[in-house]
C-alpha positions as CSV (number, residue, x, y, z in Angstrom):
1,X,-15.7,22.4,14.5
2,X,-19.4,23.1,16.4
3,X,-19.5,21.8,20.0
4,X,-21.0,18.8,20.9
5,X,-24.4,19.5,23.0
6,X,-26.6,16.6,24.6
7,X,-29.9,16.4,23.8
8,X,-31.3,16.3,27.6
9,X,-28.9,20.0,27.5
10,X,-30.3,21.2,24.7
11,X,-34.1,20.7,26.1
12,X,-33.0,22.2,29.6
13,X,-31.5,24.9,27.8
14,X,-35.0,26.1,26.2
15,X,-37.1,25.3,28.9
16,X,-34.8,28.0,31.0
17,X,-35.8,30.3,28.4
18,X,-38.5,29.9,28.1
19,X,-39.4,30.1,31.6
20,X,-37.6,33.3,32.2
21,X,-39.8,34.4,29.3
22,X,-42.9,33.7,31.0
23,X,-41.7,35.2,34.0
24,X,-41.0,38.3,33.2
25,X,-45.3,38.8,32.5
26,X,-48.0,39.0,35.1
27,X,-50.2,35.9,36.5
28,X,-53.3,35.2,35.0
29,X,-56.1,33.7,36.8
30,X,-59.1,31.6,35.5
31,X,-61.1,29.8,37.6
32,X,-65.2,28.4,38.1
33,X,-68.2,30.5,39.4
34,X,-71.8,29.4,40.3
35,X,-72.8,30.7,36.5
36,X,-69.4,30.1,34.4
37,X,-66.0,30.4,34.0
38,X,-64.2,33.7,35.0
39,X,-61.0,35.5,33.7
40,X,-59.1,38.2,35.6
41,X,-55.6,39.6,34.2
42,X,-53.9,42.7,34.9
43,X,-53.6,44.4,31.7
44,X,-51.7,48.0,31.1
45,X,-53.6,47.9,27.4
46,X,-57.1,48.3,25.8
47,X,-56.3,47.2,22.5
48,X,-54.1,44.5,23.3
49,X,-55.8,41.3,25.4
50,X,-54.5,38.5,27.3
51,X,-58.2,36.9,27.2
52,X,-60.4,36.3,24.0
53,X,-63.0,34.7,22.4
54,X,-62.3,31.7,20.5
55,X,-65.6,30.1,19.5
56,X,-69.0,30.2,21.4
57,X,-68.9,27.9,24.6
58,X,-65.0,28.9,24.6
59,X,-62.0,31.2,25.7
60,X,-58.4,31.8,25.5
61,X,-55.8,33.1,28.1
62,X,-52.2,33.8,27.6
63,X,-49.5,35.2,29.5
64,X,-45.8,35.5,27.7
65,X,-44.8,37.1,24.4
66,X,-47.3,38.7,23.3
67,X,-46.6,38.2,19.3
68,X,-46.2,34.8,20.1
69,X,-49.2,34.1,22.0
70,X,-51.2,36.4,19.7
71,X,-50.3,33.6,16.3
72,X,-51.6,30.8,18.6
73,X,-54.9,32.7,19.4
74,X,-55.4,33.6,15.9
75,X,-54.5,29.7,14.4
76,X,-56.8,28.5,17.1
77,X,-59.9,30.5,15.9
78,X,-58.7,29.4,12.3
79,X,-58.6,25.7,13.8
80,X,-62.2,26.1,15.4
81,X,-64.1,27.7,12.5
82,X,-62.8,25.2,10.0
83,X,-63.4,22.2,12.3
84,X,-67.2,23.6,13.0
85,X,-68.1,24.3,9.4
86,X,-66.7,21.1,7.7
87,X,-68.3,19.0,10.6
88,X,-71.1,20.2,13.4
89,X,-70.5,23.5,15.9
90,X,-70.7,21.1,18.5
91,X,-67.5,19.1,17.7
92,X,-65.7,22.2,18.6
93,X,-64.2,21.8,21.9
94,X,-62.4,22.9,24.4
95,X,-60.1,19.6,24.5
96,X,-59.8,19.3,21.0
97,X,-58.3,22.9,20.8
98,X,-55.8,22.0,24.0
99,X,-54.5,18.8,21.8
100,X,-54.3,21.0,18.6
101,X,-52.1,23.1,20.9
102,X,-50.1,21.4,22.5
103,X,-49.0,19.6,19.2
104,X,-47.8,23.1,17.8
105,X,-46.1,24.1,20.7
106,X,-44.6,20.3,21.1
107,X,-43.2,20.3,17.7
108,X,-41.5,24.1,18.0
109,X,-40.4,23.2,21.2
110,X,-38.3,20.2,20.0
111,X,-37.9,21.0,16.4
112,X,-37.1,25.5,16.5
113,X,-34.2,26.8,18.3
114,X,-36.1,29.0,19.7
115,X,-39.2,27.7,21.6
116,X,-42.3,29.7,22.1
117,X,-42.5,31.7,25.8
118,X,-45.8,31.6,26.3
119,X,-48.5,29.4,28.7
120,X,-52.1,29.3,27.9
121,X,-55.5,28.0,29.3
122,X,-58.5,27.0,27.1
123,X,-61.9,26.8,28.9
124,X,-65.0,25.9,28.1
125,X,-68.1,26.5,29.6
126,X,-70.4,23.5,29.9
127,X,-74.4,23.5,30.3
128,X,-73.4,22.9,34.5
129,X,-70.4,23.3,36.8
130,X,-69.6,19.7,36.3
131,X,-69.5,20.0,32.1
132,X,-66.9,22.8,32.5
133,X,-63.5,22.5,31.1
134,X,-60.2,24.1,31.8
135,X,-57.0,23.0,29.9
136,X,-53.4,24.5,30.5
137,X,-50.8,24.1,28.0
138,X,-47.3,25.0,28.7
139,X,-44.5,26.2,26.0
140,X,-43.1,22.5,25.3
141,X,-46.8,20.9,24.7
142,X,-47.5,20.0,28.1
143,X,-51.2,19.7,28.7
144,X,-52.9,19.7,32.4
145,X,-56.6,19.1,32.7
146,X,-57.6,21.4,35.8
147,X,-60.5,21.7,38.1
148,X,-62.3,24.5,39.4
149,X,-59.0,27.0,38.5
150,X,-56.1,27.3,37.3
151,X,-53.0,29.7,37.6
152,X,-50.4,30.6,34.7
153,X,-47.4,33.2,35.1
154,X,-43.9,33.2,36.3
155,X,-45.8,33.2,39.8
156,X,-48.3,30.5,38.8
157,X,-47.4,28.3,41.9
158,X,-48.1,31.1,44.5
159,X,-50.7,32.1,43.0
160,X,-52.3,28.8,42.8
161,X,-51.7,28.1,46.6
162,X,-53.6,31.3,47.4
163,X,-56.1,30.4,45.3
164,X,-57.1,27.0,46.7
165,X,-57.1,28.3,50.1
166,X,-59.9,30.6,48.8
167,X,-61.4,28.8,45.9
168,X,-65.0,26.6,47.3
169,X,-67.2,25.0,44.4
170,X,-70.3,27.3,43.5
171,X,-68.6,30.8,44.2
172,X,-70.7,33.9,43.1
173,X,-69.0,36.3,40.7
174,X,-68.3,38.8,43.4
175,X,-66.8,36.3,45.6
176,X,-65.1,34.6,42.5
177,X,-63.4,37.9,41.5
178,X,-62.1,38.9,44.9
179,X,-60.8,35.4,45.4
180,X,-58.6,35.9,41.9
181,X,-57.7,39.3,43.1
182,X,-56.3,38.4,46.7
183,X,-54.4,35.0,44.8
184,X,-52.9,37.5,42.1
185,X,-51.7,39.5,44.9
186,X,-49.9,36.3,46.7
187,X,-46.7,36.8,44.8
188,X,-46.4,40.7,46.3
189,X,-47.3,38.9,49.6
190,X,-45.1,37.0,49.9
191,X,-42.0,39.4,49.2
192,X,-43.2,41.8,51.8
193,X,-43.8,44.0,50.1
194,X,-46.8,45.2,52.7
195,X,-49.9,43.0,51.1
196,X,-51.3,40.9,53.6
197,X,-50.9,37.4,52.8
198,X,-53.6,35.6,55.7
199,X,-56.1,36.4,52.5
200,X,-58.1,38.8,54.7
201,X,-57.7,41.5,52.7
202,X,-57.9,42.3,49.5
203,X,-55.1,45.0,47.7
204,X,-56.6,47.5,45.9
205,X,-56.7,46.9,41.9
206,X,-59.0,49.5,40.3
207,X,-61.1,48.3,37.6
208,X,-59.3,50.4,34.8
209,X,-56.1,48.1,35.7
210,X,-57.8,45.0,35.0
211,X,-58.9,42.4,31.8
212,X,-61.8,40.5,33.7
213,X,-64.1,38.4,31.8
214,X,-66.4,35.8,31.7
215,X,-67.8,32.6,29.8
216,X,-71.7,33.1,30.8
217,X,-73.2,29.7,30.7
218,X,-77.1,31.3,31.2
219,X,-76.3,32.6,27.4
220,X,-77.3,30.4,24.6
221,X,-75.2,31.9,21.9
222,X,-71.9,33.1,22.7
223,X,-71.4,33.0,25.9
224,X,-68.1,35.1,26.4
225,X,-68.4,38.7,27.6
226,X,-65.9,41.4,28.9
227,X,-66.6,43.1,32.0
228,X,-65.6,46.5,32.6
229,X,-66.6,49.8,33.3
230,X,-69.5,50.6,35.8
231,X,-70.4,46.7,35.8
232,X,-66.6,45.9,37.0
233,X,-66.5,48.7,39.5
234,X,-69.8,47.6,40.8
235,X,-68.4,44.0,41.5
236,X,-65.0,45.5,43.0
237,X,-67.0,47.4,45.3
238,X,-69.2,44.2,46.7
239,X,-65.6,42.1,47.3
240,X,-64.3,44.8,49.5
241,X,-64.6,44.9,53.2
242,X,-67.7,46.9,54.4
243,X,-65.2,48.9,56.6
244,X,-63.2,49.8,53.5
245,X,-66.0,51.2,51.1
246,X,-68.7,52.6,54.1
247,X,-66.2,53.9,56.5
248,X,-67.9,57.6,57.3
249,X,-64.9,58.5,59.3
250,X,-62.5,58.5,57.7
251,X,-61.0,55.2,58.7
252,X,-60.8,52.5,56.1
253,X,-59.4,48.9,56.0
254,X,-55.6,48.9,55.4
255,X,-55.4,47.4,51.4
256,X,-52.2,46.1,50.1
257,X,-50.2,48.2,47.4
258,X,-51.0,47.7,44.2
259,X,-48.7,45.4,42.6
260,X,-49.0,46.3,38.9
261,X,-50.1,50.0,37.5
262,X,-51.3,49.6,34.1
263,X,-53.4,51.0,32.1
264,X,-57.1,50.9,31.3
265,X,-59.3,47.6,30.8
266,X,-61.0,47.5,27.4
267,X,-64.4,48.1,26.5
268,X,-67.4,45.8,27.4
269,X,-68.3,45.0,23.9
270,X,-69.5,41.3,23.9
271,X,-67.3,41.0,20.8
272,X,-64.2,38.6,19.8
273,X,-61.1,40.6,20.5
274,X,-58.8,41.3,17.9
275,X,-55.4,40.6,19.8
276,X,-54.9,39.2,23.2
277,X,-52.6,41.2,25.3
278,X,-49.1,42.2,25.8
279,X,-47.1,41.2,29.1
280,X,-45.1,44.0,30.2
281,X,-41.8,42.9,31.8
């Protein structure tokens, strides 16, 4: 004779595991700069990507299971293309593809055993700051419409504190990455582990252990672009300290460790990925 479960159990039940899921990856950041919309994840693969393409003005990032999050990227470029060719480009958007979302992950949270252990952000980049758009769905089909940035992770809280303490409307790149950089290190902070966590400096993430990109809104046409290599180095190189990167004896500013050593970022090809990454527990 089965057990008799409650339903309000039941629903507790898979949002535990689902959150342990989620945990168990790193925080993503996404968050507005004076020219678009920037990603930064760290990412221990270059064939496998927590950020991607999904149709021109828009952009995908996951944390979680990777095959998981990976079906949902795909059925949302499926979604986009379809909607775009049987009606007008421009009816593709970044809210309609949040809904469309959370309705999937809604109905396998309530209806599998099993719900999905993933959190993602849709963004879209408007023709100003103010037509931006940044929507986070969560593994049971919750939807949040954020401003200026948003945090996902098993950290996401932390990392969101640390982020508005930094975060000010109209950000340059530079000062856009080093703010996502300093909040992703909040978590590490915070355990002691020997970061600083005033935000006044920045730990040391080489560019070969980072997914940055970017939804360019000076484009026209496909407006999402990978950073990475020389470009990405340059960029790490303005957010440091002067003291740390010009020091000529030998004395440089104290960075914090670095909390995640993965592997190399993928190459800066302008092109719609074909996966979105893997988060190593």
């Amino acid at each position: 004779m089965p057990f008799y479960v409650s339903p309000e159990q039941q629903m507790k039940d898979k949002a535990d595991y689902a959150r342990k899921g989620i945990a168990r990856g790193r925080n993503s950041v996404v968050l507005e700069y004076d020219e678009g919309i920037l990603f930064v994840a760290p990412n221990p693969s270059s064939a496998l990507h927590k950020v991607s393409e999904i149709y021109d003005r828009i952009a995908f990032a996951a944390v979680g299971r990777y095959n998981e999050y990976e079906n949902l990227r795909k059925a949302g470029v499926t979604y986009a293309d379809v909607t775009g060719y049987q009606f007008d480009r421009r009816d593709v958007t970044a809210r309609g593809i949040a809904n469309w979302y959370a309705q999937q992950l809604g109905t396998i949270f309530t209806e599998s055993s099993k719900p999905f252990e993933v959190e993602i952000i849709v963004a879209e980049v408007g023709e100003n700051v103010d037509a931006d758009q940044i929507y986070r769905i969560t593994f049971d089909g919750s939807v949040a419409d954020e401003h200026g940035f948003a945090a996902i992770g098993g950290q996401a809280d932390q990392v969101a504190t640390a982020l508005k303490d930094r975060y000010s409307a109209d950000m340059s790149l530079t000062d856009a990455l080093s703010a996502a950089l300093t909040a992703l290190s909040a978590p590490t902070s915070a355990a002691g582990n020997g970061a600083s966590g005033n935000g006044t400096e920045q730990p040391e993430m080489p560019a070969g252990q980072l997914e940055v990109a970017v939804l360019d809104r000076t484009r026209t046409h496909r407006t999402f672009r990978r950073l990475a290599g020389a470009r990405l180095e340059e960029l790490l190189a303005e957010g440091r300290p002067a003291d740390a990167t010009t020091s000529s004896t030998g004395t440089t500013a104290s960075a914090g460790p670095d909390a995640d050593a993965i592997g190399p970022a993928a190459p800066d090809d302008g092109n719609p990925t074909p996966g979105t990454s893997t988060d190593p527990d």
